[in-house]
C-alpha positions in Angstrom: 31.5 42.6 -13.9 31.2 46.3 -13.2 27.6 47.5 -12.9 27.1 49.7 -16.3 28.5 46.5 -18.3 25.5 44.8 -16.6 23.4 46.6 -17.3 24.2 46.9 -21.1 24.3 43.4 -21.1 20.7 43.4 -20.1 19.4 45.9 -22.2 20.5 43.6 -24.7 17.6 41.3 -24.0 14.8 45.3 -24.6 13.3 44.7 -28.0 12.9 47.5 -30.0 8.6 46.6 -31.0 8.8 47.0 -34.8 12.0 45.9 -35.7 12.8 43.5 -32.8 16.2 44.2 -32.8 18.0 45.1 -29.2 18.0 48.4 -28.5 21.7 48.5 -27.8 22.1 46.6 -31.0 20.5 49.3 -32.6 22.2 52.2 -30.6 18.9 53.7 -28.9 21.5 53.3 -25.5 23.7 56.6 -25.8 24.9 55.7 -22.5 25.0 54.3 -18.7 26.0 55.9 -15.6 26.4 54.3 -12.6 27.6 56.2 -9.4 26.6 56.9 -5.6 23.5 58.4 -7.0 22.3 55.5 -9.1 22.0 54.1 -12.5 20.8 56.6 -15.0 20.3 55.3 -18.6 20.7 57.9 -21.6 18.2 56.7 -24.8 18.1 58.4 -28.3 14.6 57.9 -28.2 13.5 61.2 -30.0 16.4 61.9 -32.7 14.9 62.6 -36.0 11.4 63.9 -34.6 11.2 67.4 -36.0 7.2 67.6 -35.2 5.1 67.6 -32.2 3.0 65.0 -34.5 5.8 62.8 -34.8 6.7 62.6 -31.3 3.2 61.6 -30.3 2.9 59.1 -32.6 6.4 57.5 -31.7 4.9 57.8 -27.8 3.7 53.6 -27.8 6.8 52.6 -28.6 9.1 54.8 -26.0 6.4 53.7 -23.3 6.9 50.0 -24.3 11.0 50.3 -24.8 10.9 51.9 -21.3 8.0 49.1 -19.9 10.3 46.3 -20.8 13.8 48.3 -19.5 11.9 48.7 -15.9 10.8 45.3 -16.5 14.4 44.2 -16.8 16.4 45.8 -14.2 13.5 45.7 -11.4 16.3 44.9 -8.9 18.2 48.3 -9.6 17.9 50.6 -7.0 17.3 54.4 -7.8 16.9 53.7 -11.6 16.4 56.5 -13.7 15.5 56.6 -17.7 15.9 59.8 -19.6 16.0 60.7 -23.1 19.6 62.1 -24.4 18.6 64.8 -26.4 15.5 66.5 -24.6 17.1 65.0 -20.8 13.4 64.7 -20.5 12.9 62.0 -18.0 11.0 58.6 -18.6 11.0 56.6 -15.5 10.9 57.0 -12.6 7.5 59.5 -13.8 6.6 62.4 -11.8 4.2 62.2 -9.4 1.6 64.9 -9.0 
């Protein structure tokens, strides 16, 4: 099995926290890439915020979504996690 089937395969098992459903189930995986420089995983995990409000209360469940992806693929080297709309990265986080 190729690498980015894997890995979808995996993120099968990421709950989504209120609904439970997988996020690939419930298409919050735009898409994988894996290449020489790594895995990188595209989520729609701010489509539909409009409003700063919105996006900071939606903040505990991107952090837990992205918790339980790290969690999941802890043995993929040079992960990284951003969102598909904003390309604002999620994991690995900056460090100051």
């Amino acid at each position: 099995m190729d690498v980015e089937k894997e890995v979808y395969q995996r993120l099968r098992q990421v709950k989504e926290p209120i609904t439970e459903m997988d996020i690939v189930s419930l298409g919050l995986v735009e898409k994988v890439i894996a290449d020489e420089d790594g895995v990188r995983i595209y989520l729609r995990l701010s489509e539909g915020l409009r409003h700063p409000f919105q996006n900071a209360l939606s903040w505990p469940v991107k952090r837990r979504i992205v918790k339980d992806i790290v969690a999941i693929l802890d043995d993929i080297a040079r992960l990284e996690i951003l969102d598909s709309r904003t390309l604002e990265r999620y994991y690995p986080l900056e460090e100051d």
